[in-house]
N, C-alpha and C positions, 0 to 999 in steps of 0.2 A: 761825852755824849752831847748829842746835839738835836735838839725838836725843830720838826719841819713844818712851817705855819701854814694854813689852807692856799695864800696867795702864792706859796713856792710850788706846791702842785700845780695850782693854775700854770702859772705862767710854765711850769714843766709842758703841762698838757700843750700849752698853745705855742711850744716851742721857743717860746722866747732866750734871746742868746744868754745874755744874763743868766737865767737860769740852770741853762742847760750846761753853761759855764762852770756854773757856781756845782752841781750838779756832779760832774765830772774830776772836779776839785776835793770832793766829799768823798766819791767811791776811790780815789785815791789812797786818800787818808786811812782808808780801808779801818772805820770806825762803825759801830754801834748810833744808824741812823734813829729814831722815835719821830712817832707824833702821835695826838689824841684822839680818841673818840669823836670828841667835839669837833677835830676836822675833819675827819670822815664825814661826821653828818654835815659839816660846814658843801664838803664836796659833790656829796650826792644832792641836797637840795639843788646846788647851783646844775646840775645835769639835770635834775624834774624840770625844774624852770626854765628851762631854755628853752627857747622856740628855732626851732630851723635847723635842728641837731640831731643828728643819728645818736638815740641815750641811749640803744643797748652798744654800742661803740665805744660810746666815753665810757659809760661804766665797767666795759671791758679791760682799756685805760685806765682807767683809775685805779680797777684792781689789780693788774698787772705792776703798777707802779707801786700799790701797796704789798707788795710780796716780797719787797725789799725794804720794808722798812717795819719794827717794831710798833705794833698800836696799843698806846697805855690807856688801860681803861680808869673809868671816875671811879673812887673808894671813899669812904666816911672820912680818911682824911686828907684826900683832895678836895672834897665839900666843903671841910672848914677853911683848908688856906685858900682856894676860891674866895669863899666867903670874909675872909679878912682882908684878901686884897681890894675886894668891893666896898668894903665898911670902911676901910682906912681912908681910899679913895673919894666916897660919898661922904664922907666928915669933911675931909677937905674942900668939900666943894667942887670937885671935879668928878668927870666923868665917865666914864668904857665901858667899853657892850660889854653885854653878859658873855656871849662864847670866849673874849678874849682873857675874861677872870678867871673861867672853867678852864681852859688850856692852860694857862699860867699856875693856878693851882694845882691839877695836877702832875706837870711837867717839876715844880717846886719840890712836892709832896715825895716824887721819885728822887732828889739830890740834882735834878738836871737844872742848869740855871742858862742855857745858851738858847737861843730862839733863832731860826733862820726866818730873816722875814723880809719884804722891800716896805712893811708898812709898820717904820719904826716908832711913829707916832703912836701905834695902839699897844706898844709894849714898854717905853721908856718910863713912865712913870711910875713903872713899879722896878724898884730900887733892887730887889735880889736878880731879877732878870738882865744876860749881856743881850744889845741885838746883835746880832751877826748880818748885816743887810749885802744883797748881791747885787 
Protein backbone atom coordinates (compact mmCIF):
# COMPACT_ATOMS: atom_id res chain seq x y z
CA UNK A 1 0.00 0.00 0.00
CA UNK A 2 1.06 3.28 -0.79
CA UNK A 3 -0.25 7.11 0.50
CA UNK A 4 -0.66 9.61 -1.94
CA UNK A 5 0.82 13.06 -0.63
CA UNK A 6 -1.23 16.50 -1.16
CA UNK A 7 1.63 17.64 -3.89
CA UNK A 8 0.73 14.15 -6.06
CA UNK A 9 -2.82 15.44 -6.34
CA UNK A 10 -1.75 18.64 -7.35
CA UNK A 11 0.46 18.06 -9.78
CA UNK A 12 -2.45 15.27 -10.84
CA UNK A 13 -4.78 18.13 -11.08
CA UNK A 14 -2.52 20.31 -13.02
CA UNK A 15 -1.52 17.53 -15.24
CA UNK A 16 1.72 17.41 -14.83
CA UNK A 17 3.57 14.37 -16.91
CA UNK A 18 5.30 13.14 -14.02
CA UNK A 19 2.57 12.73 -12.37
CA UNK A 20 0.32 11.51 -14.43
CA UNK A 21 3.02 9.13 -15.29
CA UNK A 22 3.68 7.96 -12.04
CA UNK A 23 -0.26 7.86 -11.83
CA UNK A 24 -0.75 5.35 -14.56
CA UNK A 25 2.19 3.18 -13.26
CA UNK A 26 0.11 2.78 -9.77
CA UNK A 27 -3.36 1.83 -11.49
CA UNK A 28 -1.23 -0.66 -13.04
CA UNK A 29 -0.04 -2.21 -10.19
CA UNK A 30 -3.72 -2.47 -9.59
CA UNK A 31 -2.81 -1.92 -5.60
CA UNK A 32 -4.70 -0.48 -2.69
CA UNK A 33 -4.17 3.35 -3.31
CA UNK A 34 -4.54 5.63 0.56
CA UNK A 35 -4.24 9.12 1.55
CA UNK A 36 -5.29 11.28 4.59
CA UNK A 37 -7.60 13.37 5.79
CA UNK A 38 -4.98 15.89 6.44
CA UNK A 39 -4.59 15.91 2.53
CA UNK A 40 -7.88 16.35 1.65
CA UNK A 41 -8.08 19.39 3.91
CA UNK A 42 -4.43 20.02 2.66
CA UNK A 43 -6.45 20.17 -0.95
CA UNK A 44 -9.61 21.87 -0.41
CA UNK A 45 -7.77 24.84 1.33
CA UNK A 46 -5.54 25.19 -1.61
CA UNK A 47 -9.05 25.29 -4.16
CA UNK A 48 -10.63 28.14 -1.33
CA UNK A 49 -7.46 29.94 -1.87
CA UNK A 50 -7.13 30.26 -5.17
CA UNK A 51 -7.89 33.26 -7.07
CA UNK A 52 -8.89 33.03 -10.91
CA UNK A 53 -10.35 29.37 -10.57
CA UNK A 54 -13.45 27.91 -11.28
CA UNK A 55 -13.62 25.97 -7.20
CA UNK A 56 -16.88 24.27 -7.88
CA UNK A 57 -14.68 22.58 -10.87
CA UNK A 58 -11.67 21.70 -8.91
CA UNK A 59 -13.65 20.46 -6.19
CA UNK A 60 -15.46 18.32 -8.63
CA UNK A 61 -11.85 17.22 -9.46
CA UNK A 62 -10.75 16.57 -6.55
CA UNK A 63 -13.46 14.64 -5.76
CA UNK A 64 -13.69 12.51 -8.68
CA UNK A 65 -9.93 11.82 -8.08
CA UNK A 66 -10.80 10.93 -4.60
CA UNK A 67 -13.13 8.08 -5.59
CA UNK A 68 -10.35 6.08 -6.39
CA UNK A 69 -8.42 6.33 -3.71
CA UNK A 70 -8.96 5.08 0.25
CA UNK A 71 -9.13 8.19 2.73
CA UNK A 72 -7.58 7.21 6.35
CA UNK A 73 -9.05 9.17 8.83
CA UNK A 74 -6.97 10.66 12.33
CA UNK A 75 -7.51 8.03 15.46
CA UNK A 76 -6.14 8.42 19.17
CA UNK A 77 -3.36 6.35 17.79
CA UNK A 78 -2.47 8.26 14.81
CA UNK A 79 -2.45 11.38 17.43
CA UNK A 80 0.24 9.74 19.29
CA UNK A 81 2.57 8.57 16.44
CA UNK A 82 1.90 12.10 14.88
CA UNK A 83 2.94 13.42 17.97
CA UNK A 84 6.18 11.37 18.54
CA UNK A 85 7.26 12.01 15.21
CA UNK A 86 6.94 15.86 16.12
CA UNK A 87 8.67 15.24 19.72
CA UNK A 88 11.49 13.07 18.34
CA UNK A 89 11.96 15.64 15.54
CA UNK A 90 11.76 19.03 17.99
CA UNK A 91 14.34 17.33 20.38
CA UNK A 92 16.47 17.12 17.72
CA UNK A 93 16.32 20.36 16.85
CA UNK A 94 14.75 20.20 13.64
CA UNK A 95 11.94 21.02 12.08
CA UNK A 96 8.16 19.95 9.93
CA UNK A 97 4.94 21.23 9.53
CA UNK A 98 2.50 20.08 11.51
CA UNK A 99 0.19 18.46 8.31
CA UNK A 100 3.17 16.52 7.37
CA UNK A 101 3.61 14.78 11.25
CA UNK A 102 -0.48 14.21 11.00
CA UNK A 103 -0.07 12.37 7.50
CA UNK A 104 2.93 10.50 8.57
CA UNK A 105 1.43 9.35 11.75
CA UNK A 106 -1.52 8.27 10.51
CA UNK A 107 -0.32 6.52 7.27
CA UNK A 108 2.38 4.82 10.20
CA UNK A 109 -0.37 3.94 12.70
CA UNK A 110 -2.24 1.90 9.56
CA UNK A 111 1.32 -0.40 8.78
CA UNK A 112 1.75 1.84 5.67
CA UNK A 113 5.32 3.07 5.47
CA UNK A 114 5.44 4.22 1.47
CA UNK A 115 4.75 8.08 0.78
CA UNK A 116 4.29 9.12 -2.88
CA UNK A 117 5.65 12.54 -2.87
CA UNK A 118 8.08 14.96 -5.27
CA UNK A 119 8.66 16.71 -1.87
CA UNK A 120 11.04 14.29 -0.38
CA UNK A 121 12.57 16.78 1.81
CA UNK A 122 9.34 16.91 4.17
CA UNK A 123 9.21 13.05 4.65
CA UNK A 124 12.98 11.89 4.76
CA UNK A 125 13.65 12.46 8.12
CA UNK A 126 11.42 10.32 9.48
CA UNK A 127 13.27 7.11 9.48
CA UNK A 128 10.07 4.52 9.34
CA UNK A 129 8.85 6.26 6.20
CA UNK A 130 10.16 5.05 2.25
CA UNK A 131 9.81 8.14 -0.29
CA UNK A 132 8.61 6.98 -3.44
CA UNK A 133 9.25 10.42 -5.50
CA UNK A 134 7.86 10.65 -9.35
Amino acid sequence: MRCLDTCFFIDLLRKDDQAVKKAQELDEKDELLVTTQMNVYELFVGVYSSKGVDKEEQVRRIEQILDKTQVLDMTSEASKKSAQIAGNLISKGERIEIPDTITAGIILSKGIDIIVTRNKEHFERIDEIKVERY
